[in-house]
C-alpha positions in Angstrom: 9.0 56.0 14.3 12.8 55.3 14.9 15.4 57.1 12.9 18.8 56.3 12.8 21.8 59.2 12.2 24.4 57.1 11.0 27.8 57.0 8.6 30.9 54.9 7.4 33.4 56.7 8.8 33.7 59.0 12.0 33.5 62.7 12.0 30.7 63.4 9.4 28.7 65.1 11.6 26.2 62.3 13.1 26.4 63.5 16.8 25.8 67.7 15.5 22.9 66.4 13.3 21.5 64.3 15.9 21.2 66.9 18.6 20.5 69.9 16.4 17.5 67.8 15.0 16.2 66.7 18.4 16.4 70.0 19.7 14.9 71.4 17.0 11.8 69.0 16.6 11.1 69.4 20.1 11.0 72.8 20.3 8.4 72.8 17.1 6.4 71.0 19.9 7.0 67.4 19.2 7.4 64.4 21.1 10.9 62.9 20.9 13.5 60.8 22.9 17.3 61.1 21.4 19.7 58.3 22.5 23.4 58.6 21.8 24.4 54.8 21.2 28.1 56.0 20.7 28.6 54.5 24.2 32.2 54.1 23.2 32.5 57.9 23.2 29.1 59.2 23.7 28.9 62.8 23.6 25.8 64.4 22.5 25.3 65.9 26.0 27.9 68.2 25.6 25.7 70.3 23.5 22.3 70.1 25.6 21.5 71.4 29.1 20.4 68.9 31.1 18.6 67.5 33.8 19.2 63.7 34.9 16.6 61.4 35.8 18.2 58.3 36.6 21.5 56.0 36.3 20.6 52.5 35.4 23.8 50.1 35.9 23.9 47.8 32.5 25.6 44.0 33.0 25.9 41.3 31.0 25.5 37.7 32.1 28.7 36.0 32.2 29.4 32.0 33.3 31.2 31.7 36.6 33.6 28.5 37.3 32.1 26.5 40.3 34.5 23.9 41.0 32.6 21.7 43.4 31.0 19.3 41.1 32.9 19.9 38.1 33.9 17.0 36.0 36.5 18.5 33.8 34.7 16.9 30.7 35.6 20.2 28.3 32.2 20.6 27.4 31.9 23.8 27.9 34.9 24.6 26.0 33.5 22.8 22.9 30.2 24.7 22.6 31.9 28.0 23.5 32.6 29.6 20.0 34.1 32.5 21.1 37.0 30.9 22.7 35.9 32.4 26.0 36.6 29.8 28.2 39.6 27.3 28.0 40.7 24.3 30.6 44.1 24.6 32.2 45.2 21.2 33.6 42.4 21.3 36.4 40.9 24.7 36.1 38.5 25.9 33.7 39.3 29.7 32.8 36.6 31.9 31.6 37.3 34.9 30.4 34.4 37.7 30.3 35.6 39.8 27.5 35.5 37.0 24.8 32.0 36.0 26.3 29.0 37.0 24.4 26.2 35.7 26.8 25.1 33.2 24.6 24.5 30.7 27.2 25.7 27.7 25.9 28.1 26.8 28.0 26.2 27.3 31.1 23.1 25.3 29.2 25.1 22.2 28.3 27.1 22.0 31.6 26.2 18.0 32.8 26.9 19.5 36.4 25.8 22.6 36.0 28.8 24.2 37.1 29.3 27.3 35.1 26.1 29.1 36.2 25.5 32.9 35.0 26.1 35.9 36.7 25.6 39.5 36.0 28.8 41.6 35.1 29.1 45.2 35.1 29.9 46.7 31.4 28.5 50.5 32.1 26.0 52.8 32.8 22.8 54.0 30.9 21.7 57.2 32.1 18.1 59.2 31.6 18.4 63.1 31.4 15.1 65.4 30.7 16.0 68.8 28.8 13.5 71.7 28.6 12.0 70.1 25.3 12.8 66.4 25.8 13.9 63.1 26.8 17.7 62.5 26.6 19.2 58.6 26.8 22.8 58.0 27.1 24.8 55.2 27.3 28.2 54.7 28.8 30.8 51.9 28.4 33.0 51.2 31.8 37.0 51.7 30.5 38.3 48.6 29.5 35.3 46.7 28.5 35.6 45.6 24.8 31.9 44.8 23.4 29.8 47.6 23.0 26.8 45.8 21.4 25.4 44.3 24.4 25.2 48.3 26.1 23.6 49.8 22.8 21.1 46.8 22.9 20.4 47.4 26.7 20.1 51.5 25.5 17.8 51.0 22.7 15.5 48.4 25.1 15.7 51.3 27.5 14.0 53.6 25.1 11.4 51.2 23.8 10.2 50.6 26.9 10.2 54.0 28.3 9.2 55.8 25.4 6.6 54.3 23.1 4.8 57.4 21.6 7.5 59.3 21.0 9.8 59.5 18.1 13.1 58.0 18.5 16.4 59.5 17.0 19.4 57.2 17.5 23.0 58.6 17.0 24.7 55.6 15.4 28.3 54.6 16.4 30.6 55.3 13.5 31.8 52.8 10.6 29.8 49.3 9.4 30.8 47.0 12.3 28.4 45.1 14.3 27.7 48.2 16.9 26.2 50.0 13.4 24.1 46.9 12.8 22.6 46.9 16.0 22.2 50.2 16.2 20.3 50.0 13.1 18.6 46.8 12.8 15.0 47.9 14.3 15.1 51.0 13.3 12.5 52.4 10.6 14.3 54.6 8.7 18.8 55.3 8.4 19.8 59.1 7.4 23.4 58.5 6.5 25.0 61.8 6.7 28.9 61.9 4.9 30.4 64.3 3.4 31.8 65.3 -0.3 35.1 64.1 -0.4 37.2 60.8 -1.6 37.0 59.3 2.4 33.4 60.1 2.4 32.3 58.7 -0.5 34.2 55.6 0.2 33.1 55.1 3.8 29.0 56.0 2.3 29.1 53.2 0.2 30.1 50.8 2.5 28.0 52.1 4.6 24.9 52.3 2.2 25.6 48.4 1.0 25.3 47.7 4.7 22.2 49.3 5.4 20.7 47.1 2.1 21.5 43.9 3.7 19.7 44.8 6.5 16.9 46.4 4.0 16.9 49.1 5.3 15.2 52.8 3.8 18.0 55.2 3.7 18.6 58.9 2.8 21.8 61.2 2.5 23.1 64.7 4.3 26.1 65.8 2.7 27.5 67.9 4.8 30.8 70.6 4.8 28.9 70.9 1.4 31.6 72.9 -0.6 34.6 71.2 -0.5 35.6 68.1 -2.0 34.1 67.1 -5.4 30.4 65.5 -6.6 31.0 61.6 -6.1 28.9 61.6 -3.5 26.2 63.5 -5.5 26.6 61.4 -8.8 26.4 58.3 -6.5 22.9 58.8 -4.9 21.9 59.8 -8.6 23.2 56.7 -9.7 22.0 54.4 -6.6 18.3 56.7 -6.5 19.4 57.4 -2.8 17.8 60.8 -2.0 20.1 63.5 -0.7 17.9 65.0 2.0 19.9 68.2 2.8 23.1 70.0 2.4 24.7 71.4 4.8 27.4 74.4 3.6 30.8 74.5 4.7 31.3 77.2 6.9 33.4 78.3 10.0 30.9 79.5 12.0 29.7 76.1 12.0 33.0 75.0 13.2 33.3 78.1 15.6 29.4 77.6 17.3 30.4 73.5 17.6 33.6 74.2 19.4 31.4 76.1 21.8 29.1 73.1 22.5 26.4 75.4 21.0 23.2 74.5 19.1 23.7 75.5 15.8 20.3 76.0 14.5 19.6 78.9 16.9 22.7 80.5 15.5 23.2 79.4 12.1 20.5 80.3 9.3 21.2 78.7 6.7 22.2 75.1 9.0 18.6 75.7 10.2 16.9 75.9 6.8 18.9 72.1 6.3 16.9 71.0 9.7 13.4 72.4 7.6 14.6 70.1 5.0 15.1 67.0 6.7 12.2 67.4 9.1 9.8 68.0 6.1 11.7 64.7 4.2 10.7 62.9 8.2 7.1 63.6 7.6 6.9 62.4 4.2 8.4 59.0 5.5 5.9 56.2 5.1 
């Protein structure tokens, strides 16, 4: 099974839920694999202690200009609906951040003269913990899509990890980084929080996750503050609210520590009990 932590709006809590739950599942002896596909700001492993495995450069293919036997027909700049690639006079000018590997250009060249090469975009990285697997990835600065890393991550876990379970800790917001880290997975725990922003951003993010029909729950967390929008929402909408999880500085104080709070927190604890027994009821 693959879960998904996800939300509309950053902050919510996706990366302490994500790593609180892993940790906590494994060490009730289960199998599981926890990727952070934030790899814009990936930073679940500040909160585990860690072992790595391996470094696994990710590139993308990009089209390189070979001169030579170019024609200057514009093809390529036709096909190209990204506006990645433009002719200058008598140069053709690619350029890598606009490109989205789609091959068309290199496909439909009559001279074949814009053949692909592998680019550099970042790093995914393996690290074992005392209970589990850890997968990170890692954009390079200045690189400006992220969907082609999380895609590379999540292939990295399918094909290292096929009997275990598989939490993913979503980028924030609805943009096309959410849908990919979404689109295979089996089940979307949208965690928010009870307050005007969080409402708003959990029902953009809710309508999202129903065009990609997806099966989604709610964690309200900071439960305490705010007011019960949220709450008459998944009423309304028959979205189950999974778990609450209270307001409460020592939350705050444990997380600034890069602590686990499970192992300190009773009450954050007995909100894991209730999302891991609303996991095995999943069908």
């Amino acid at each position: 099974m693959t879960i998904t932590i996800a939300s509309g709006k950053g902050g919510t809590g996706k990366t302490t839920l994500s790593s609180n739950l892993a940790s906590y599942l494994a060490s009730q002896g289960k199998n599981i694999v926890l990727a952070d596909l934030d790899v814009e700001e990936p930073n679940s492993s500040l909160f585990l202690k860690l072992d790595k495995v391996e470094t696994k450069i990710a590139n993308k293919m990009v089209p390189h200009w070979e001169k030579e036997n170019c024609t200057l027909c514009g093809k390529c700049v036709d096909v190209c609906a990204f506006n990645a690639i433009a002719k200058i006079f008598d140069e053709i000018l690619v350029y890598p951040q606009l490109c989205h590997s789609c091959y068309a250009c290199s496909e439909l060249c009559p001279t074949d003269s814009l053949p692909m090469r592998p680019e550099r975009i970042g790093e995914i990285t393996h690290y074992k913990t005392k209970n589990f697997d850890f997968v990170e990835g890692r954009i390079d600065l200045g690189q400006e899509m992220s969907v082609p890393l999380i895609a590379q991550t999540i292939d990295y876990v399918n094909e290292n990890f096929s009997d275990s379970l598989k939490l993913f800790d979503a980028p924030p917001g609805t943009s096309c980084p959410v849908i990919e880290a979404t689109k295979e997975s089996d089940f979307v725990i949208l965690i928010t929080e009870s307050t005007p922003f969080g409402y708003n951003d959990l029902v953009l993010a809710v309508e999202t996750m129903r065009v990609l029909n997806k099966k989604i729950g709610v964690v309200i967390n900071r439960y305490g503050i705010g007011d019960n929008q949220v709450e008459e929402y998944c009423k309304k909408e028959n979205i189950p609210i999974i778990a609450k999880i209270q307001n409460d500085k020592e939350i705050a104080k444990t997380y600034a520590k890069g602590e686990l709070l499970y192992e300190k927190i009773p009450h954050f604890k007995n909100s894991l009990d209730d999302i891991v027994k609303f996991i095995g009821e999943i069908k």
